[in-house]
C-alpha positions as CSV (number, residue, x, y, z in Angstrom):
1,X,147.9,54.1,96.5
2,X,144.7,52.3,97.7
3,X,143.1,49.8,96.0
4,X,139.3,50.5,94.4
5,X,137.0,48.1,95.8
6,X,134.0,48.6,97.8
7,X,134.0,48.4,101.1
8,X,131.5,45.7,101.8
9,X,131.3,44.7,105.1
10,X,131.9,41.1,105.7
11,X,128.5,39.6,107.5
12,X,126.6,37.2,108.5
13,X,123.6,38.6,106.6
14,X,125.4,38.1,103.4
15,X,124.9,33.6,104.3
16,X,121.6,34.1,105.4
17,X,120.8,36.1,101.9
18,X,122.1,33.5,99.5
19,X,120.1,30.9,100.6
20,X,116.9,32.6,100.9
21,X,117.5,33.5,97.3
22,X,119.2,30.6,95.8
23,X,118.0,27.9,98.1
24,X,114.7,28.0,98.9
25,X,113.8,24.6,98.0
26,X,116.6,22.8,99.7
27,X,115.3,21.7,102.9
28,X,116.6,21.4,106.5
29,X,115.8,18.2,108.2
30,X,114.9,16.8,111.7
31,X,115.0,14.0,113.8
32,X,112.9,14.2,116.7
33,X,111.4,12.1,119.3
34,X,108.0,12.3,117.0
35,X,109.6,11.6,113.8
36,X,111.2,13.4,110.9
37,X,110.1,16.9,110.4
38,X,110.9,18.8,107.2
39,X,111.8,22.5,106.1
40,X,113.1,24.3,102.9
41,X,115.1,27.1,103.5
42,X,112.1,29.5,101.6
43,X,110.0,28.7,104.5
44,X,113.4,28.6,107.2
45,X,114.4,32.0,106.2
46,X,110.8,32.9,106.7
47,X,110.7,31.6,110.2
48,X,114.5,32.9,111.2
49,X,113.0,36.6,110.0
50,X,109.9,36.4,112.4
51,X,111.5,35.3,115.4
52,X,114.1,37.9,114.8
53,X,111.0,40.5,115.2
54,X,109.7,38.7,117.9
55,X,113.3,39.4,119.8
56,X,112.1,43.3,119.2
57,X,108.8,42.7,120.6
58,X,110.3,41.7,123.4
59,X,112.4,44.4,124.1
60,X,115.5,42.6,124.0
61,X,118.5,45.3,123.5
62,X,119.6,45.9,120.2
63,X,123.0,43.8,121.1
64,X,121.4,41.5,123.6
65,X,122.9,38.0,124.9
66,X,120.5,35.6,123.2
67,X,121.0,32.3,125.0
68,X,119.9,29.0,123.7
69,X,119.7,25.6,125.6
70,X,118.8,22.9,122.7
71,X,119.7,20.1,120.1
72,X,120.9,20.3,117.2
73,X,117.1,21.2,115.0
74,X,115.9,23.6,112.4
75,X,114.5,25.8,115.4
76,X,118.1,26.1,116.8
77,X,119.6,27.0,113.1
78,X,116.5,29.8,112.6
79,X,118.2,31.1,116.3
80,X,121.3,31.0,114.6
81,X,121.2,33.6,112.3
82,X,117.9,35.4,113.8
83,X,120.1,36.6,117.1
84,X,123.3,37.9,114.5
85,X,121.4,38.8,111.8
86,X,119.4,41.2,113.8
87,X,122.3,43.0,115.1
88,X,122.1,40.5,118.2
89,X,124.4,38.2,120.0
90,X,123.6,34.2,120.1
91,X,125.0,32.9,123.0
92,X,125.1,28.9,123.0
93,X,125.2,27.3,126.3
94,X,126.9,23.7,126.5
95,X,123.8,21.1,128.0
96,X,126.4,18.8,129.5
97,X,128.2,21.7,131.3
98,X,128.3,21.5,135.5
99,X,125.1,23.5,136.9
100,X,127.4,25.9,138.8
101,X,129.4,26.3,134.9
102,X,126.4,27.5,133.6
103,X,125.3,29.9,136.1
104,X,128.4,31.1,135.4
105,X,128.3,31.6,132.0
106,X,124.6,32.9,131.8
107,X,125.4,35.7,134.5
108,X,128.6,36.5,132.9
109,X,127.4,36.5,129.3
110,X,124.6,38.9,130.7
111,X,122.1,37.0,128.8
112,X,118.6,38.6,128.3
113,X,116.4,36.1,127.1
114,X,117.1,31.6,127.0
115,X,115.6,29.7,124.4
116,X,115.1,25.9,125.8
117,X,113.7,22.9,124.7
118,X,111.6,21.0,126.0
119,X,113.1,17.9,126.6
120,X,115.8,19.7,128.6
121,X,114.0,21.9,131.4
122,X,114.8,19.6,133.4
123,X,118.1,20.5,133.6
124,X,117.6,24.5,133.3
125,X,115.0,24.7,135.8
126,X,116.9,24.4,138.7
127,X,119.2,26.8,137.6
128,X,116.6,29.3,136.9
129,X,116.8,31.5,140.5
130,X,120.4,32.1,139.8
131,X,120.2,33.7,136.7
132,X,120.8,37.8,137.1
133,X,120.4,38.9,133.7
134,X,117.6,36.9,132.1
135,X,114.1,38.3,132.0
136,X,112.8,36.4,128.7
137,X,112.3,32.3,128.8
138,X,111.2,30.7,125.4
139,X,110.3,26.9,124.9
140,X,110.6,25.0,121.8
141,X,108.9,21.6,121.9
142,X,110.7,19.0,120.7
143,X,107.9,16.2,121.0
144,X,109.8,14.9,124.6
145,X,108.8,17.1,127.8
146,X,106.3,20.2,128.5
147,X,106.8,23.2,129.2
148,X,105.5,25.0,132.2
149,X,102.9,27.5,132.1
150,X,104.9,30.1,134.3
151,X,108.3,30.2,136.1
152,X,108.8,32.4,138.9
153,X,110.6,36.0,138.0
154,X,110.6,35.5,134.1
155,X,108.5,36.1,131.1
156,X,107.2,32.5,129.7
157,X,106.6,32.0,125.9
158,X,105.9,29.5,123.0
159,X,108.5,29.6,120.6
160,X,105.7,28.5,117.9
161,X,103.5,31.1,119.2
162,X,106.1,34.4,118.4
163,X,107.0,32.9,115.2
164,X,102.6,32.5,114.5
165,X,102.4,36.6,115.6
166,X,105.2,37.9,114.0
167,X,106.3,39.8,110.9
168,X,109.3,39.1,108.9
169,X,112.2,41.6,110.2
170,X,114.0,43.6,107.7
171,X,117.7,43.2,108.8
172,X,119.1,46.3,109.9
173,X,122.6,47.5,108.3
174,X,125.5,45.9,110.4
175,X,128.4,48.4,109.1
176,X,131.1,47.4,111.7
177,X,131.9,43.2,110.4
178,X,134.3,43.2,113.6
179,X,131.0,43.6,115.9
180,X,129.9,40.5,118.0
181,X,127.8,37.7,116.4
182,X,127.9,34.8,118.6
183,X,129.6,33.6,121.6
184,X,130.4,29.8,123.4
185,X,132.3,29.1,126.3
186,X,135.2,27.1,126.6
187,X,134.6,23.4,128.2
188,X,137.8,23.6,130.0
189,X,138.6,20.9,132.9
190,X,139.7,24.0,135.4
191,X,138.2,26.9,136.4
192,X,135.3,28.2,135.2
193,X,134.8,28.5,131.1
194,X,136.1,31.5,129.0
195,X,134.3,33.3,127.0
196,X,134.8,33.6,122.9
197,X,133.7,35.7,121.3
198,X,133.3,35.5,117.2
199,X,132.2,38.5,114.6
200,X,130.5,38.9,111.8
201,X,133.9,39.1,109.8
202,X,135.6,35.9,111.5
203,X,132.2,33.8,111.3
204,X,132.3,34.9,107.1
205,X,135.8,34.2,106.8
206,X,135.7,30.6,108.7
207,X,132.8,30.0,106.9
208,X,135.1,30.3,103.1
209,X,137.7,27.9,104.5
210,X,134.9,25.6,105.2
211,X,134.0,25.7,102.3
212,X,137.4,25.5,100.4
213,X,138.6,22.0,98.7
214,X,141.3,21.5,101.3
215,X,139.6,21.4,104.0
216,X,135.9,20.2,104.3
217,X,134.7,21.2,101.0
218,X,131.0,22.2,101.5
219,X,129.0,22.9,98.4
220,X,125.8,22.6,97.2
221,X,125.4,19.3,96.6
222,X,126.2,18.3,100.1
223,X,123.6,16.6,102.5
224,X,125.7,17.8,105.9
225,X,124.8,15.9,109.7
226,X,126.3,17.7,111.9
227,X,126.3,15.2,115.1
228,X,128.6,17.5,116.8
229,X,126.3,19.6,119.0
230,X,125.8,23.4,117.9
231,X,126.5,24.9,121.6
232,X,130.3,23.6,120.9
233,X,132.4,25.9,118.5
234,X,129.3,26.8,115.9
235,X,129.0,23.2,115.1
236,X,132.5,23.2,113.5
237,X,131.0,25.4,111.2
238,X,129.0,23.3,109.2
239,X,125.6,25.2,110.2
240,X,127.0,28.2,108.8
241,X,128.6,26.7,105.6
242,X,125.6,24.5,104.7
243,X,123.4,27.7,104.6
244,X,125.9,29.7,102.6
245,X,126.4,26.6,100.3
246,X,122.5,25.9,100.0
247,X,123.3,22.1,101.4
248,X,121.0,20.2,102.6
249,X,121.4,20.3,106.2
250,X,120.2,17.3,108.7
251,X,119.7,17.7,112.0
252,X,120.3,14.8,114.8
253,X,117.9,16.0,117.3
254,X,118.6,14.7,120.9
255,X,119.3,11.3,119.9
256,X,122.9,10.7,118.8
257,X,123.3,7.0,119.0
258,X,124.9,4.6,117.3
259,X,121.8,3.4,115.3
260,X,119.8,6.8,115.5
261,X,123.4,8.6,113.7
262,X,123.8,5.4,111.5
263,X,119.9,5.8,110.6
264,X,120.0,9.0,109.5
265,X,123.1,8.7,107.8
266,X,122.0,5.7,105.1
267,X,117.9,7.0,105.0
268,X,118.8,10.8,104.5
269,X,121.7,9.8,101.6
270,X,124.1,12.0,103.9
271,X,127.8,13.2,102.0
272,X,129.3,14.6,105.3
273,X,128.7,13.6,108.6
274,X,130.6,15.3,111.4
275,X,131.7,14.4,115.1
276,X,134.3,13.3,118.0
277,X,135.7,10.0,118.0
278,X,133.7,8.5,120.4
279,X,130.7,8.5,118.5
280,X,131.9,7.2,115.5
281,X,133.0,4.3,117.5
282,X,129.5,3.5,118.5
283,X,128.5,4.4,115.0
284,X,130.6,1.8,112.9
285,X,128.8,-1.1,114.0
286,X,125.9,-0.3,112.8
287,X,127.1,0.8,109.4
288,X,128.6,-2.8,108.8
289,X,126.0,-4.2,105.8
290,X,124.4,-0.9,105.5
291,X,124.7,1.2,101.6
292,X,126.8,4.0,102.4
293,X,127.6,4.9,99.2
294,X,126.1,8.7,99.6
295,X,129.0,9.5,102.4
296,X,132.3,11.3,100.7
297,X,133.5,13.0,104.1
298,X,133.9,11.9,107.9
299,X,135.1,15.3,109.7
300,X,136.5,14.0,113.1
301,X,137.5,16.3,116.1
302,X,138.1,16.8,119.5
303,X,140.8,14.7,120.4
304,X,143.2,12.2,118.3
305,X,141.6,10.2,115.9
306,X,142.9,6.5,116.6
307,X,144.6,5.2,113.5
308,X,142.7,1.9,114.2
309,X,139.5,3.6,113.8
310,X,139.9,5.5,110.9
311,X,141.1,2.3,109.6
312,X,138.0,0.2,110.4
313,X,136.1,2.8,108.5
314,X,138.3,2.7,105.0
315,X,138.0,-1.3,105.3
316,X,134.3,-0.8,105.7
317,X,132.9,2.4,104.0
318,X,135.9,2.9,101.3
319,X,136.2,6.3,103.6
320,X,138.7,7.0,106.0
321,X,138.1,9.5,108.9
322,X,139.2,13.0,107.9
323,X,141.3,14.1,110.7
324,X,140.7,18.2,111.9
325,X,141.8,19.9,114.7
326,X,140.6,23.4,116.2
327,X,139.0,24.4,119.2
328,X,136.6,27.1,120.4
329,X,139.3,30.0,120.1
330,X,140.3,29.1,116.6
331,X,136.5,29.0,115.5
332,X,137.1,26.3,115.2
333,X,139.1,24.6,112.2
334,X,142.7,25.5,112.0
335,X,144.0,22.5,110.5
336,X,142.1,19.6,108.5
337,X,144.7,16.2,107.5
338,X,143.5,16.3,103.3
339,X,146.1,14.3,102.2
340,X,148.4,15.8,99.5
341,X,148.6,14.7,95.9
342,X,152.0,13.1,96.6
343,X,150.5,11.1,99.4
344,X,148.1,9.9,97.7
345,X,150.7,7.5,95.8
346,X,152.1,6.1,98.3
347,X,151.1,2.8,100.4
348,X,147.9,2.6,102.4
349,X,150.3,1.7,105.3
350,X,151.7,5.1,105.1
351,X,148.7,6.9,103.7
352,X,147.3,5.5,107.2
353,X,149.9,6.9,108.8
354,X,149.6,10.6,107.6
355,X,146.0,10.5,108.3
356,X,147.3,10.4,112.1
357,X,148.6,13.6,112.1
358,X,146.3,16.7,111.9
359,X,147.8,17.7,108.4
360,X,148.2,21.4,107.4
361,X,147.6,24.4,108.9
362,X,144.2,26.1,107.2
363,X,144.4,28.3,104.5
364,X,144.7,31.9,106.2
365,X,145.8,30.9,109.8
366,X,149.4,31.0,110.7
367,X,151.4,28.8,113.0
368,X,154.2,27.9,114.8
369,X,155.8,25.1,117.2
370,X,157.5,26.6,119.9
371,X,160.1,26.0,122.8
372,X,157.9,25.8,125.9
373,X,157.7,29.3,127.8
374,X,159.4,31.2,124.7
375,X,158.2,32.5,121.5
376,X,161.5,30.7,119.4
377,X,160.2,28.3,116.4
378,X,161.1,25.0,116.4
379,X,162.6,23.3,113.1
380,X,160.0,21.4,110.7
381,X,162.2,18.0,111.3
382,X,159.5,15.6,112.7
383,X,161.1,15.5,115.7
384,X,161.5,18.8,118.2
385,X,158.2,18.9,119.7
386,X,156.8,22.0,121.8
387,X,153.5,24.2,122.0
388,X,151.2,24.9,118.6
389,X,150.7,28.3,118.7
390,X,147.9,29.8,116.3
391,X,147.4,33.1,114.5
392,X,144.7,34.3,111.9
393,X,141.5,36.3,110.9
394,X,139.1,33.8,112.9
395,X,141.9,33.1,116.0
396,X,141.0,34.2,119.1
397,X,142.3,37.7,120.4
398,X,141.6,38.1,124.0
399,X,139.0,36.3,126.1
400,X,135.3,38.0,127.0
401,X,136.3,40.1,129.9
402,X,138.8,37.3,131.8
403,X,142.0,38.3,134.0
404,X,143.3,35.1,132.3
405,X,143.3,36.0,129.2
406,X,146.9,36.9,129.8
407,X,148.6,33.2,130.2
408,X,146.7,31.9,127.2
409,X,148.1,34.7,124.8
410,X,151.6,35.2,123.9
411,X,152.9,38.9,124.0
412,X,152.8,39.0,120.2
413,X,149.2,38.9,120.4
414,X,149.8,34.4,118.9
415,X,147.0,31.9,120.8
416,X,148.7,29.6,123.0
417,X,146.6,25.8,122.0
418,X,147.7,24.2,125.0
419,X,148.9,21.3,122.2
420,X,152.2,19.7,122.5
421,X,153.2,19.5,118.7
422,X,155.7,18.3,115.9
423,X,156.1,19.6,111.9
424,X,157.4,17.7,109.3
425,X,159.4,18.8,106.3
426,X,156.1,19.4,104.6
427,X,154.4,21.3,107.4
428,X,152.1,18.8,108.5
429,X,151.3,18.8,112.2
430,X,151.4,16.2,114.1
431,X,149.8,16.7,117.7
432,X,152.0,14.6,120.7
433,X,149.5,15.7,123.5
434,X,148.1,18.2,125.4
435,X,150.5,20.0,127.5
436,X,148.4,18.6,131.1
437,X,148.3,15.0,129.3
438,X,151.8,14.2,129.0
439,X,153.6,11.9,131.4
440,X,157.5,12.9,132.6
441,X,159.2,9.6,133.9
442,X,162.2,10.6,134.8
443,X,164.2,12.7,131.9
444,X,161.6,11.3,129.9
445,X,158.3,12.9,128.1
446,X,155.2,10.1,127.1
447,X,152.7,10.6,124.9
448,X,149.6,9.6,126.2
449,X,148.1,9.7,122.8
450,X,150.8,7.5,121.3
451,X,149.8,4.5,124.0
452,X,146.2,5.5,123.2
453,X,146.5,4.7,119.6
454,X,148.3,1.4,119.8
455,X,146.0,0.3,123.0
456,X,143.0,0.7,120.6
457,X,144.1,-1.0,117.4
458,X,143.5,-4.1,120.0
459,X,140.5,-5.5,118.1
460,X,139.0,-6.4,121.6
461,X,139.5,-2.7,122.9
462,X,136.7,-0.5,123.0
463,X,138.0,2.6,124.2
464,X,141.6,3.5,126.2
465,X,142.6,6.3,127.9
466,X,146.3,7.2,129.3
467,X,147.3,8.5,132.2
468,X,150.2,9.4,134.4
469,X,150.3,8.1,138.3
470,X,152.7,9.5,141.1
471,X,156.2,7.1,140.9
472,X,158.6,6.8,143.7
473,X,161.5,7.2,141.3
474,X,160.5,7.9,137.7
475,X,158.0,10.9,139.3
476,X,154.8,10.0,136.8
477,X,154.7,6.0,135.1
478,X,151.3,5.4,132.4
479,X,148.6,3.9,133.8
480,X,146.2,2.4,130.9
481,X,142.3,2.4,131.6
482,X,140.7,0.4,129.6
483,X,137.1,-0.7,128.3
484,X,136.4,-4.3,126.7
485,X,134.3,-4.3,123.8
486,X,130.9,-6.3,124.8
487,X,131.3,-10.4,125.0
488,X,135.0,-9.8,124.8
489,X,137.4,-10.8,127.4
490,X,141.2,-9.5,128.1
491,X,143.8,-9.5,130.2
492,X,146.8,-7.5,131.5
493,X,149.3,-9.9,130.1
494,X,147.6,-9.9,127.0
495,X,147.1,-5.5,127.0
496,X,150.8,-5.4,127.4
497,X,151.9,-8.6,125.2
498,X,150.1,-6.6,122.2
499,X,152.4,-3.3,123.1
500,X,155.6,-4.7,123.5
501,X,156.3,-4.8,120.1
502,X,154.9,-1.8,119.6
503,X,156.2,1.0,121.9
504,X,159.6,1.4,123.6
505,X,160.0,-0.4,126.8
506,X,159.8,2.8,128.7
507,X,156.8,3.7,127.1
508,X,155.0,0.7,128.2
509,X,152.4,1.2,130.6
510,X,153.3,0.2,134.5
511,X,149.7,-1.2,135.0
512,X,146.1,-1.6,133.3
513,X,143.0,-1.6,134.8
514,X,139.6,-2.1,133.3
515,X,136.8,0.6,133.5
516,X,133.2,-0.1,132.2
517,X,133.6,3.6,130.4
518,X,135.8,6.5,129.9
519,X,134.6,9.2,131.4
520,X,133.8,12.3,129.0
521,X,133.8,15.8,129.1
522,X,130.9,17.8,128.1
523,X,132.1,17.9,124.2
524,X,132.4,14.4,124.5
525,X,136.2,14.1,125.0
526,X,137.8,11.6,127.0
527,X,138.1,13.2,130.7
528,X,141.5,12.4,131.4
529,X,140.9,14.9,134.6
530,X,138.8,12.8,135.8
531,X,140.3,9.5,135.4
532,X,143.2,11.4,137.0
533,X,141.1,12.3,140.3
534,X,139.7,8.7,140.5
535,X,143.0,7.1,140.4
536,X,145.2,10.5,141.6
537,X,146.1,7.4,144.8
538,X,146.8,4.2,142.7
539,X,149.7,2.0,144.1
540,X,151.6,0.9,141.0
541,X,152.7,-2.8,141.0
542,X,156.3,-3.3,142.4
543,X,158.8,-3.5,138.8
């Protein structure tokens, strides 16, 4: 017997809709290098439609690659929805990426047509006589750069310009949800990036569990900055959810500085603001004194939240960091740390404690902790750690036409994180380290995220990164590389006289040395690959 709903296809479409219904006089702010620029969604929907027809005017193919190379703006979230909505497939290239990365990635996307902005052609032009596919190059003026009258080989246009000339589209009917909608590469340290690629159905889906109380909670009422860039896993979703909630959305431009985030945050009466640790380190100082009564949610990504910093921020906003993990295969949030009602009694201590782990898994993904190389579950004792394996409507399958899809995939079809993990009674997740990150000495495993977190609860520490060094006899020892917070002075002796009580002795580092930065990947993670390259020679001091 079969159930007697209708069939509705699950689209993309169906977000864009609501708010050009419901919405149309919440607006979509900007911060650019000319000042504050202001939309409602009425007049966004309007825009998103006629760009959409200009992508017909140009002849783009009825599933073309539409590429963009831009900030986080209102122009970008029309592109958004204009490429899917129309049956097309948006295709965000990473701006921090190597050039020979996003050759890559353009060619291999096929992409037809690049929308830039002006204050990055810089960076693209070069590029441009490499690209095989793209016929079609569009600037957006951001108020920083100018764009060039021609470029050799392509089509040049004005992004105002096709908006000015064009009619509204009428959507056509998408009646396949599991066709293509968007599509990022993976930042990956090795090799070049793999390919995701997300549908109608898993962008609606993800979207809900955005949405949902448990996890970040979007709704109406909600005045969203999403600092983390919208070329890196759809923003984390917020771009989609704030348009299917009718949020106000506010858009960080290029600047994402401490004061320009903190700015925004405080003037714009912002309830979520979203993004990797590092830049709510260089954020917090410049909230001290400031009314930031409006914030209710700190999403935070990428890589472990340091229990020190989501610390600072209860002492000084009333609002700890909410802790969520993901990446671009699992859309990305899999797992947000909302603490459960029974935690919520207990001591801040331990409260502050929970918030270190990555909590439970979302609401309609699966998962599982692993042996390492088998498919056999671990036990939820807090204890047996081994990969996080991921499974679920908005998981990644396969990867876009990649031979290596096949080592990141288990044979029952399960995504293999690359997370080394533990579970709890209770199911909450507790991420060790990545697989590459740990450090073997001897018959021992370390957590390079465990020193991590107890290196940066040193009030003087500004950032810390871990890494394992070639050993004589224990095979890897931890190396810490560390960076002292401006005016501050520290030591070695005093690094490792603030550990001692804090880790085993094993688990010590063998030696710190003092960087003026961590080095970061193009998502803004700490590059541990790098530090690894730099220092892949260090003599260790004799025990």
């Amino acid at each position: 017997m079969k159930g007697l709903m209708q069939p509705t296809q699950l689209t993309i479409n169906y977000l864009f809709d609501r708010a050009e219904k419901y919405h149309r006089d919440k607006t979509v702010t900007t911060a650019t290098a000319t000042g504050i620029e202001r939309v409602t969604y009425g007049e966004w929907a309007d825009r998103t439609r006629r760009i959409a027809s200009a992508l017909d005017t140009l002849g783009i193919s009825a599933t073309g690659r539409v590429a963009t190379f831009a900030w986080n703006t209102a122009r970008h979230l029309e592109l958004y929805f204009a490429a899917p909505c129309s049956g097309r497939v948006l295709h965000t290239l990473n701006i921090r990426l190597f050039p020979e990365q996003l050759t890559y990635i353009a060619n291999h996307a096929e992409d037809e047509i690049i929308f830039c902005d002006t204050s990055l052609w810089a960076l693209l032009e070069p590029l441009v006589p490499t690209f095989t596919t793209v016929k079609h190059l569009v600037f957006m003026n951001d108020g920083k750069g100018a764009a060039p009258a021609s470029v050799p080989g392509l089509q040049v246009h004005d992004y105002e310009d096709l908006v000015a000339r064009s009619k509204p589209a009428v959507w056509p009917a998408i009646t396949d949800e599991n066709q293509a909608a968007s599509m990022c590469y993976t930042s990956g340290t090795t090799g070049n990036p793999k390919g995701v690629v997300y549908s109608h159905r898993s962008t609606y889906l993800h979207t809900m569990a955005t949405m949902m109380t448990d996890s970040v909670g979007v709704g109406e009422s909600d005045v969203i900055l999403p600092v983390v860039p919208m070329f890196h896993a759809n923003s984390w979703g917020l771009a989609h959810a704030g348009v299917a909630s009718g949020a106000d959305l506010v858009m960080p431009g290029p600047d994402l500085s401490g004061p320009a985030v903190a700015r925004l945050i405080v003037d714009q009466k912002v309830t979520i603001a979203a993004g990797v640790p590092t830049i709510w380190m260089a954020v917090l100082p410049e909230l001290k004194g400031k009314d930031t009564s409006s914030l209710r949610c700190i999403p935070c990504g990428g890589s472990a939240v340091p229990k020190a910093l989501s610390e600072a921020y209860r002492e000084q906003t009333g609002l700890p960091i909410l802790q969520a993990w993901g990446m671009t295969e699992t859309s990305p949030i899999a797992a947000v740390c909302t603490l459960l009602k029974a935690d919520r009694a207990l001591p801040q201590e331990q409260q502050a404690d929970l918030r270190t782990t990555v909590g439970l898994i979302a609401f309609g993904v699966e998962m599982r902790v692993v042996e390492p190389g088998t498919t056999n579950p671990l036990p939820w004792d807090g204890e047996s750690s081994g990969e996080l394996q991921c499974a679920g409507p908005w998981i990644a399958a396969d990867y876009y036409d990649d031979p290596r899809s096949r080592e990141s995939f288990t044979d029952d079809g399960w995504l293999r994180t690359g997370d080394v993990a533990v579970v709890d009674a209770k199911g909450r997740i507790r991420l060790v380290d990545r697989t590459k990150d740990l450090i073997k000495s001897g018959g021992e495993w370390i957590s390079s995220v465990d020193v991590e977190n107890e290196l940066m609860s040193h009030p003087k520490i500004a950032e810390a990164a871990v890494i394992g060094v070639p050993h004589p006899k224990w095979s890897e020892r931890p190396l810490a590389c560390v960076v002292v917070k401006p005016g501050e002075t520290l030591t070695k002796d005093e690094v490792v006289e603030h550990l001692v009580p804090r880790l085993a002795k094993w688990q010590l580092p063998d030696d710190v040395v003092f960087i003026p930065e961590v080095p970061k990947t193009s998502v803004g993670k700490f590059s541990k690959k790098t530090l690894r390259e730099q220092f892949a020679d260090y003599a260790l001091p004799d025990a």
